[in-house]
N, C-alpha and C positions, 0 to 999 in steps of 0.2 A: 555544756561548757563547765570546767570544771575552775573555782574559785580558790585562788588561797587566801585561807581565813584571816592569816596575817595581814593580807589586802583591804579586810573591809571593816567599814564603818558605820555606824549609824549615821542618819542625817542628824538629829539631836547632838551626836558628839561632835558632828563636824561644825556644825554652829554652833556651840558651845565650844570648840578648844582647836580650832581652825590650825592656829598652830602647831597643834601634834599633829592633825591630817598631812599639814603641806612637808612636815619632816618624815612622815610616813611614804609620802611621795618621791622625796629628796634618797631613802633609802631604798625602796619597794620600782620607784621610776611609776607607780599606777596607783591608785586607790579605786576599788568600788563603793559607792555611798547607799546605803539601802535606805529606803524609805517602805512605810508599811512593810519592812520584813521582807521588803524583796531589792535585789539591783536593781537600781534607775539613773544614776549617776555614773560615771568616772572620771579622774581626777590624774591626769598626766603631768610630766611637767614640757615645758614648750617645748623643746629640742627633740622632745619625742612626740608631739603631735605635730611638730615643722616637719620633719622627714616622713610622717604619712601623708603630710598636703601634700608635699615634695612628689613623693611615689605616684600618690594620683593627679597629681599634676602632669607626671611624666605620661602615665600611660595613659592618660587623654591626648596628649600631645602625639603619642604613636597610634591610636587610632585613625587622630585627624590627619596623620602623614598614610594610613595606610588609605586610607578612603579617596583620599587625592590622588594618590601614587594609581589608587585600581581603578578612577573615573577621571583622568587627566582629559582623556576624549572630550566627555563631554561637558568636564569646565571650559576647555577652548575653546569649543565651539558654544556655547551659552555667554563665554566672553566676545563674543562677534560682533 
């Protein structure tokens, strides 16, 4: 995975000056927070971690219709 360094932060500077992170966000849309020198953190802003709930919310919801859709049989009949 390849990182832009524009992206990241220390954890230090992020608790220390939280407000340039979340403006860093505000332009970036992501922050990574390193900690001991390595990514451990990211830092989105909501509208972009909503539409990945969103995403996997959906394609949970097309599994659970495909499972149904391919074992309709035998929910009926376990509905008896």
């Amino acid at each position: 995975m390849l990182l832009n360094t524009k992206k990241i932060v220390t954890i230090t500077d992020a608790n220390q000056n939280f407000s340039k992170v979340a403006r860093l966000v505000d332009e970036e849309k992501s922050v990574v927070i390193l900690k001991n020198n390595r990514p451990k953190y990211v830092l989105i802003e909501y509208e972009e971690f909503a539409k990945e709930a969103k995403s996997e919310e959906d394609k949970l919801q097309d599994i659970a219709n495909r499972v149904l859709e391919n074992n309709i049989g035998a929910f009926r009949e376990l509905a008896k």
